[in-house]
N, C-alpha and C positions, 0 to 999 in steps of 0.2 A: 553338092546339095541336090543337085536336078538327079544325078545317079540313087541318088538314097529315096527321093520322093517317087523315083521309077517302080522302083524296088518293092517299093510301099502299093502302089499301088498293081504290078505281079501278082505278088502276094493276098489282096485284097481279092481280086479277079478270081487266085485260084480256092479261096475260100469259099467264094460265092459259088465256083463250082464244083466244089465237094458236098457244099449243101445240096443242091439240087440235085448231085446223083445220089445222096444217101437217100433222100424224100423221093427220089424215081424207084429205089431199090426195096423201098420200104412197104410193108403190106399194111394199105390202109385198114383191111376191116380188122386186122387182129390186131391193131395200134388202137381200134375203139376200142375193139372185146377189153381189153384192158383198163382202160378209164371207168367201164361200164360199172355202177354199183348204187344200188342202192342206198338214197342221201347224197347221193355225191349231183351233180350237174352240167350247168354250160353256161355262158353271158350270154347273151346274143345282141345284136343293135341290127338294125332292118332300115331300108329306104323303098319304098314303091315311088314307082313312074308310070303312070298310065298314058298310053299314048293313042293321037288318032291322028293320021296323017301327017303333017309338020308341025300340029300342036303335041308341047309335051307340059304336063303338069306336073310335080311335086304331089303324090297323094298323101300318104303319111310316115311317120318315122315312128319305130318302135324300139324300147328299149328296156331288157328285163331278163330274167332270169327261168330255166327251165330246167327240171329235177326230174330224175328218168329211172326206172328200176335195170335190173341184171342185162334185161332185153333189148334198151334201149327205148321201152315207149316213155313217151311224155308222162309223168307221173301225176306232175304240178306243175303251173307256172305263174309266174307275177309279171306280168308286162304293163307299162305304163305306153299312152301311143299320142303322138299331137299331130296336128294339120289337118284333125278332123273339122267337117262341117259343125259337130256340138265341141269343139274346146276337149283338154287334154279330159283325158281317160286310163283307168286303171282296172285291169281284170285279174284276179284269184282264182284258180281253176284248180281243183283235185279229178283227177279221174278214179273211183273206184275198181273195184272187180267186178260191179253190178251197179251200171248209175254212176253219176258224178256230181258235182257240186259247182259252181262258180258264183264269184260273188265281183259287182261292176259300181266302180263309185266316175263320179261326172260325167261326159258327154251329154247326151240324151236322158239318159236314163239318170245323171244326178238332179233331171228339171223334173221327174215325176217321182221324185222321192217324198216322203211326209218331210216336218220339220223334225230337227233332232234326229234324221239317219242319214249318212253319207254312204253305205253300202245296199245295191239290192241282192238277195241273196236267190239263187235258183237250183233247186235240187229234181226239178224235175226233166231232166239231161237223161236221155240213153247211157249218152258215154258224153265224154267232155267235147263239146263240138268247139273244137277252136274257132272253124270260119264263123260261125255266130258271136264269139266272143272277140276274136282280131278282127275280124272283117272278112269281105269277097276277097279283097289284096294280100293276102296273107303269104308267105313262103310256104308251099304245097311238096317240098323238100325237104325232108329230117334228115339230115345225114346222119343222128346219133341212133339210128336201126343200121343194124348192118348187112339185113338182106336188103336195103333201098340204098345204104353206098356199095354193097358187089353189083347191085343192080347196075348203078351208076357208073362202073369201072367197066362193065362188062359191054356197053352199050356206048360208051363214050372210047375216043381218042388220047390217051396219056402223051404228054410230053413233056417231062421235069415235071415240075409241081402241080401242072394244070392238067384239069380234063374234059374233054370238053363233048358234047353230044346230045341225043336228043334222046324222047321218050314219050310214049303215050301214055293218057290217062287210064287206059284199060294195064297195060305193064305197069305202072307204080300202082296202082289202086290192089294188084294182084300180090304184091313184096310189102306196100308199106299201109300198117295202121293208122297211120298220119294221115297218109290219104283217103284212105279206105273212109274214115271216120269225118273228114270235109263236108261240106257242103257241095263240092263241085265232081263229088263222085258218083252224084245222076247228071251230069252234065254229059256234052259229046264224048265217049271215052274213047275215041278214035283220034281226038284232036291230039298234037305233039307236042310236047315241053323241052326247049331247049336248055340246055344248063352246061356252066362251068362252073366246075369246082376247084377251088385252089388249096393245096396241101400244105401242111409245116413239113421242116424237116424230118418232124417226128412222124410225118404220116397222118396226123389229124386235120381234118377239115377246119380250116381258115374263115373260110369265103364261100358259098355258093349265090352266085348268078342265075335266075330263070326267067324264061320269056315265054307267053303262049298267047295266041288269040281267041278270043273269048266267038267263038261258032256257034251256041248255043247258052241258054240261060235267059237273064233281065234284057228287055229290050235294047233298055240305056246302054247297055255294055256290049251289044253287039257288034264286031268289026273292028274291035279295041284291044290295042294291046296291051299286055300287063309286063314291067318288068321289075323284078324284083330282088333286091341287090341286100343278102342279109352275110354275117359276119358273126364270129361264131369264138368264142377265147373261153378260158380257165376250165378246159376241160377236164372232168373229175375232180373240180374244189366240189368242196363239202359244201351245198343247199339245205338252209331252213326255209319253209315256207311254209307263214302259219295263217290261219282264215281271220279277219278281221274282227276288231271287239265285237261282241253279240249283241251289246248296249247299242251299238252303232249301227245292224243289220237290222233289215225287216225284207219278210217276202212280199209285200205287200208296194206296189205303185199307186198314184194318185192318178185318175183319170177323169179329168172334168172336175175335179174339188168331190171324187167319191175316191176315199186311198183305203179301201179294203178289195182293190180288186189285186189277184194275185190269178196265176196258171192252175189251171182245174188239175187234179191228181191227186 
């Protein structure tokens, strides 16, 4: 019996490492190019930790869905987020070809809603700014561009599944629209983002890890680290993702008990 559970676990060992060198062998960005399509998408689940010194906090978890065209930008996405200061939150985001649209029900913004609408709806967007819509904390990584994962291979350390390395905000801002399109890309672009990426055997992005400290921007956040730990599955399922009943939306906030103020444009 001891000889058969030896055996079993041999075998198990030399499994685990045929994965790891088929996912060494494997060329991530043309494992994306592949999934990459129009309607199709990604799950993703997120955790931020902001830290300062030996304090560490929980900031928020996020959990939704992101829809990409041929090139991999962010198309659409539906993310619901909790641990905020206003209570759970949900944003609907399209990016157009000119313009974008996003539509945000609770946190803050579901207390300056009229009665009778759970959606505000915002079309006066450049382009779809996610850090306004997820937050400062946000993962400033898309691995589903695949000039920002060669970026990230080329700049990083491979061994087996992980890779690990660093990156300025001036070099991703330069490769990724994800970033380019942030909030944090008039920030220091000299400062460094560290990151690990962890691969499936198939060569897609799992996991990526980022860490950077914040040298510039809100005062609050100065000297502060951010790390942010997001997770990333069903790569190339098929994404619907449709704008909320129109019964339900309005552009319109309440401010002070006046709810026709809305963004000039």
């Amino acid at each position: 019996m001891r000889r058969v559970i030896t055996t079993l676990v041999a075998c198990g060992a030399l499994l685990a490492g045929a994965a790891s060198a088929q996912a060494a062998t494997t060329d991530p960005v043309q494992a994306l190019k592949a999934v990459l399509a129009p309607g199709h998408g990604m799950h993703v689940t997120e955790t931020t930790t902001l830290l300062e010194g030996a304090d560490e906090r929980a900031e928020r978890r996020r959990k939704g869905i992101f829809e990409f065209n041929a090139k991999g930008e962010i198309k659409a996405l539906d993310v619901s987020t909790t641990g905020g200061e206003y209570g759970r939150e949900r944003v609907i985001g399209f990016n157009h070809d000119i313009g974008g649209t996003s539509y945000q029900s609770g946190g803050l913004v579901g207390k300056l809603l009229k009665k009778g609408k759970t959606w505000w709806e915002d079309r006066h967007q450049l382009h779809l700014w996610h850090t306004a819509l997820l937050g400062y904390d946000e993962q400033l990584v898309n691995p589903a561009e695949s000039a920002t994962l060669a970026a990230l291979l080329k700049n990083g350390q491979r061994s087996g599944t992980t890779v690990t390395g660093a990156i300025t905000f001036r070099e991703l801002k330069r490769v990724s629209r994800w970033a380019e399109h942030s909030n944090h890309a008039g920030w220091d672009l000299d400062a460094r983002l560290a990151y690990t990426v962890t691969l499936t055997s198939a060569g897609l992005v799992s996991r990526v890890q980022s860490t950077f400290t914040f040298t510039d921007g809100l005062d609050e956040l100065m000297g502060k680290t951010l790390h942010v730990d997001t997770r990333y599955s069903r790569w190339g399922s098929k994404v619907l993702i449709k704008a909320p009943d129109p019964r339900k939306t309005t552009p319109e906030l309440c401010i002070k008990d006046i709810c026709n103020w809305r963004l000039p444009g």
